[in-house]
VEXDREN-2710 file (C-alpha; in Angstrom, 1 decimal):
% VEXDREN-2710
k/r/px/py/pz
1/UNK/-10.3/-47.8/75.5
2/UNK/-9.4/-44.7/77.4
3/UNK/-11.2/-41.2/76.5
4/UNK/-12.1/-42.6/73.1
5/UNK/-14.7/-40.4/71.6
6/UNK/-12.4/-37.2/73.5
7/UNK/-9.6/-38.4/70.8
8/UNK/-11.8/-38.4/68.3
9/UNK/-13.2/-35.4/69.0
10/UNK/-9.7/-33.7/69.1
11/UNK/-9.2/-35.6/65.8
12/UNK/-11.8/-34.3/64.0
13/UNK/-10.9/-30.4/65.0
14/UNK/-7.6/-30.9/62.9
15/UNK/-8.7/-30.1/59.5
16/UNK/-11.0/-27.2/60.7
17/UNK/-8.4/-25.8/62.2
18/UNK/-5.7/-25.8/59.8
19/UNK/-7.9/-25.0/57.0
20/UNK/-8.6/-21.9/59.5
21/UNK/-5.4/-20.9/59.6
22/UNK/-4.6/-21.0/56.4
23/UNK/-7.7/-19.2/54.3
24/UNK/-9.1/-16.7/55.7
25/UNK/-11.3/-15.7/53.8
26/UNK/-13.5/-19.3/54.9
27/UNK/-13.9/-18.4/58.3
28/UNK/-16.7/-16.9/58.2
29/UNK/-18.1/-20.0/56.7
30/UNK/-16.7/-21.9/60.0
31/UNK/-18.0/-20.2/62.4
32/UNK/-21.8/-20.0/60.9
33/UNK/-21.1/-23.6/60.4
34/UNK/-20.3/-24.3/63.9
35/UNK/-23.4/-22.4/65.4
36/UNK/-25.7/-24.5/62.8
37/UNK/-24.2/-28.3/64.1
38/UNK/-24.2/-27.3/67.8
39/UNK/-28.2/-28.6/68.2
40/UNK/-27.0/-31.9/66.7
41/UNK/-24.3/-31.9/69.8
42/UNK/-27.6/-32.5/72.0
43/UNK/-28.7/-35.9/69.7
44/UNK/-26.2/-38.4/71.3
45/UNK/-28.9/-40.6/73.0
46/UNK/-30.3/-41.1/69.8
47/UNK/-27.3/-43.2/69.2
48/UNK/-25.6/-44.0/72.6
49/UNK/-25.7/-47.0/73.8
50/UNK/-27.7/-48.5/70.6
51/UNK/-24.8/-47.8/68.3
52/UNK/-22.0/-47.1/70.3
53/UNK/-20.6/-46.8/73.7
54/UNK/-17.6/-44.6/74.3
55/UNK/-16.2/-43.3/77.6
56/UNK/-17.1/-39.9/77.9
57/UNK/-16.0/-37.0/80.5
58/UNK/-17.2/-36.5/83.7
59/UNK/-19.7/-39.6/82.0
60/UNK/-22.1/-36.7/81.5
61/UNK/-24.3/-39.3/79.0
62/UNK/-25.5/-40.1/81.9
63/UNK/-26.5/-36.9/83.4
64/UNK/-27.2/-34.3/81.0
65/UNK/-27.9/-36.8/77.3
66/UNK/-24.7/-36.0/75.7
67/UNK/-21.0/-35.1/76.3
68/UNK/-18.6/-32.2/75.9
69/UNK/-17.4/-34.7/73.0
70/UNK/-19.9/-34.0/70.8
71/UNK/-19.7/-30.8/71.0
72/UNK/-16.4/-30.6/69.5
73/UNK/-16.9/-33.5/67.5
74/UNK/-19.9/-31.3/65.5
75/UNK/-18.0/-28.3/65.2
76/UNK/-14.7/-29.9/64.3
77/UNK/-17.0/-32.3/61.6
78/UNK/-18.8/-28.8/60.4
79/UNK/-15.5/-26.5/59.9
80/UNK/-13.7/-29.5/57.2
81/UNK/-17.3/-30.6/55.5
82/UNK/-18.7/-26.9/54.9
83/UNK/-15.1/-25.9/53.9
84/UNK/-12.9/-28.6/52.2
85/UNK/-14.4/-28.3/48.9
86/UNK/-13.4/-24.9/48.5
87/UNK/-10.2/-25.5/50.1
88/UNK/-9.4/-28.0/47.8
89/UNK/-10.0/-26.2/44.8
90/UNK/-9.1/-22.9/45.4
91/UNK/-12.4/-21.4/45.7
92/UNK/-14.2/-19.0/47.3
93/UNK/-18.0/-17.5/47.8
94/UNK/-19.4/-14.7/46.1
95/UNK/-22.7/-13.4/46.2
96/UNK/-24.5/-12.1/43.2
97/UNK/-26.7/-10.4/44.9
98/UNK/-26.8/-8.1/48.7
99/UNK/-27.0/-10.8/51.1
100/UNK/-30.0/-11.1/53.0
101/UNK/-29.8/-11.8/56.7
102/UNK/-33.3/-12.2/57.3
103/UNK/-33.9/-14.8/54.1
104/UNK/-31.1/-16.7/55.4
105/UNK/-31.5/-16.9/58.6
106/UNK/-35.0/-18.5/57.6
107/UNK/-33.7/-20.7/55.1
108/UNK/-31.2/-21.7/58.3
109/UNK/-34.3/-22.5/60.5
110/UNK/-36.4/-24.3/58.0
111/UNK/-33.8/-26.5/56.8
112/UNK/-33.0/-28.0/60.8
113/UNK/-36.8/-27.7/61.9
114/UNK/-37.1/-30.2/58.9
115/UNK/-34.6/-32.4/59.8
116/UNK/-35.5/-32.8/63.3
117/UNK/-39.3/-33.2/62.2
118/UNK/-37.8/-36.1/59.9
119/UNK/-35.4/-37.4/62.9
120/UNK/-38.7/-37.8/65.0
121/UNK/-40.5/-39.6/62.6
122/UNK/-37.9/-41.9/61.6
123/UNK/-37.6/-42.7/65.3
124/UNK/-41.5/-43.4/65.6
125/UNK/-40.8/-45.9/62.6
126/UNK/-38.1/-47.0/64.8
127/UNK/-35.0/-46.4/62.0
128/UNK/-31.3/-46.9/63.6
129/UNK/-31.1/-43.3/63.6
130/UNK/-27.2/-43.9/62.3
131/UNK/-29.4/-45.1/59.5
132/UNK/-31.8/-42.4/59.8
133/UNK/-29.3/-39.5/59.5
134/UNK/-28.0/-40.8/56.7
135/UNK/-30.9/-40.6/54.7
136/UNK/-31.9/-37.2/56.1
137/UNK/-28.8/-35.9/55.0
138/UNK/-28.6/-37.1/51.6
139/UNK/-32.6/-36.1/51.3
140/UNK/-31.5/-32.2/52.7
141/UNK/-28.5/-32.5/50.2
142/UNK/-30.8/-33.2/47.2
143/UNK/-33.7/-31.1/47.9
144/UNK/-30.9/-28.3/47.7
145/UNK/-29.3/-29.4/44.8
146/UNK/-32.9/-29.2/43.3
147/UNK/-33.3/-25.7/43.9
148/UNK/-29.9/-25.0/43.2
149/UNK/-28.1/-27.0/40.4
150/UNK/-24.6/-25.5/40.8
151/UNK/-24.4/-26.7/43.9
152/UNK/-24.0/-30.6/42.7
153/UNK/-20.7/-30.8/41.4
154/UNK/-19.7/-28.8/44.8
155/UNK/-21.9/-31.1/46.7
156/UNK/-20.4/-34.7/45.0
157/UNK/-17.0/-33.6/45.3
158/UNK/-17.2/-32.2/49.0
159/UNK/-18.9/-35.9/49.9
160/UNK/-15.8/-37.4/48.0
161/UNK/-13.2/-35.2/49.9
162/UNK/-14.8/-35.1/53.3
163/UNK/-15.4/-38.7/53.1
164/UNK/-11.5/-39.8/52.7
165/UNK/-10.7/-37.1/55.4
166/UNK/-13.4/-38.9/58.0
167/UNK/-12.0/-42.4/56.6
168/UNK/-8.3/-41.5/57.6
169/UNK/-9.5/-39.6/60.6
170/UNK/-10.9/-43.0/61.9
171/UNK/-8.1/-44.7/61.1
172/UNK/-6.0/-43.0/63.1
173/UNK/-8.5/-43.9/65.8
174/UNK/-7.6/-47.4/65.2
175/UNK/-3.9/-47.0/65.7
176/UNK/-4.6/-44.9/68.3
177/UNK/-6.9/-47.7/70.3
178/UNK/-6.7/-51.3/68.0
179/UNK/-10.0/-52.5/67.8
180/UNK/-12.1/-49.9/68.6
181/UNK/-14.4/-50.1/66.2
182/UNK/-14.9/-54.0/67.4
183/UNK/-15.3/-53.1/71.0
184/UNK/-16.8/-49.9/71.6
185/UNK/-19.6/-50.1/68.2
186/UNK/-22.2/-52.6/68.3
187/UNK/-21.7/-53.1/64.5
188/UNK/-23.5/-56.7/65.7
189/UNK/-26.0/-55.2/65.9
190/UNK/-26.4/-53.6/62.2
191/UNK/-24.6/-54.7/58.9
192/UNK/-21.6/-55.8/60.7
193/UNK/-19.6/-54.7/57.5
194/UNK/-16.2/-53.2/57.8
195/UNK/-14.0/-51.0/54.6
196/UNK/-10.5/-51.0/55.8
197/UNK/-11.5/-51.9/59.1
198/UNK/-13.9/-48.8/59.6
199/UNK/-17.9/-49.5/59.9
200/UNK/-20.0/-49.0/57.2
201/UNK/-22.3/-47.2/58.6
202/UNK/-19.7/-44.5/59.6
203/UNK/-18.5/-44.2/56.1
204/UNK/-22.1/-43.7/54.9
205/UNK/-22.3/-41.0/57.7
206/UNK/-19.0/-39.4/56.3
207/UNK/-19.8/-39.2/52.7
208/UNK/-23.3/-38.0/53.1
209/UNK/-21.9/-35.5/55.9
210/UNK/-19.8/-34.1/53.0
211/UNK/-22.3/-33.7/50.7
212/UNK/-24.6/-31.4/53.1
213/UNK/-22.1/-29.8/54.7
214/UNK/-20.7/-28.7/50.9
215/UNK/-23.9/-27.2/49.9
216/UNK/-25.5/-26.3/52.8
217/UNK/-24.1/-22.6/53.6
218/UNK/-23.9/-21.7/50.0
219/UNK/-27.6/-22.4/49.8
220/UNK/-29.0/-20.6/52.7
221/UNK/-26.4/-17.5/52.3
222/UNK/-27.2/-17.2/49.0
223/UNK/-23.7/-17.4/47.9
224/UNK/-21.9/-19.2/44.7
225/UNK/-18.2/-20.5/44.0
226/UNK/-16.0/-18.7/42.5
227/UNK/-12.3/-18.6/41.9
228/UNK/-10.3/-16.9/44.6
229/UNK/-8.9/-13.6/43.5
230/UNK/-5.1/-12.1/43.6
231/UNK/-6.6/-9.7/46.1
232/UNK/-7.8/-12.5/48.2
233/UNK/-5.0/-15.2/47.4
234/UNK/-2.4/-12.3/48.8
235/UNK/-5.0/-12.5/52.2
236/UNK/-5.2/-15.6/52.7
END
């Protein structure tokens, strides 16, 4: 299977990056993005070797709990989810108010702090934690969609869009290496269900990655969709 997860990794920066390239005025949103997933780089043993066992550099699983892989794989999965949406529909953020650095940066804190608190406990119940960040995810996604109601449309589209990006992203993984999804996930192990030869539990994880990443920096910055301007468009 080669440097599996490294391709995948190295798949999942493509959309990032071109949606980079080509709107500027999202990268902001990118890079806060990118600091925020970085802690869920360091969760790989919650899921290696239960759930999967790819070959990773240096095999530094084994020496430090997780890989140079999911590094990029977090920060590649952040820049398309948080941005996609926007992308897509030719939005942008506004704020109706002066941006608060302090409020956010709380709102930033609280929000992982509670997911890790649920992460722990779901491992004391002894969840699959594949399983377990799903439903942390799509509990994060509706508590803010709660509190902030314009954010649902955003959020159900940005799971749609972000969910047949990850889909085809995987699926190049399977031409890439044939049966990867049979060899190197124990999907024996869970439902053992495959859509178009991808495991279900991954396309739960996309969609619900989506949804989160979609609503999640418009919530703690404050900010609010809005249609992108000549000014900008000419920017961009």
């Amino acid at each position: 299977m080669g440097y599996n997860f490294l391709i995948l990794s190295l798949l999942f920066l493509m959309p990032g990056t071109l949606i980079y390239f080509l709107r500027k005025d999202l990268r902001s949103v990118i890079h806060v993005m990118a600091i925020c997933a970085l802690p869920f780089a360091f969760t790989e043993r919650f899921f290696y070797p239960s759930y999967w066992e790819p070959v990773f550099l240096f095999n530094l699983i084994d020496i430090i709990g997780f890989g140079i892989e999911d590094i990029i794989f977090v920060v590649g999965l952040s820049a398309f989810t948080s941005t996609v949406y926007a992308f897509c529909t030719g939005l942008t953020y506004c704020a109706n108010e002066a941006l608060n650095l302090k409020r956010s940066l709380v709102k930033i804190l609280l929000t992982l702090l509670s997911s890790f608190v649920m992460a722990g406990y779901l491992l004391h119940l002894n969840v699959p934690m594949i399983y377990g960040s799903f439903v942390i995810m799509v509990f994060i996604t509706t508590i803010i969609i709660l509190l902030r109601r314009d954010l649902l449309i955003p959020g159900l589209t940005g799971c749609f869009l972000s969910g047949i990006i990850y889909s085809g992203l995987c699926l190049c993984l399977a031409v890439i290496f044939p049966d990867v999804f049979k060899i190197t996930w124990h999907t024996e192990r869970f439902l053992n269900i495959f859509i178009m030869g991808i495991p279900l539990e991954e396309m739960l994880y996309a969609f619900a990655s989506g949804s989160v990443g979609t609503v999640f920096y418009p919530f703690v910055m404050g900010l609010y969709f809005r249609p992108v301007s000549g000014h900008q468009k000419k920017a961009i």
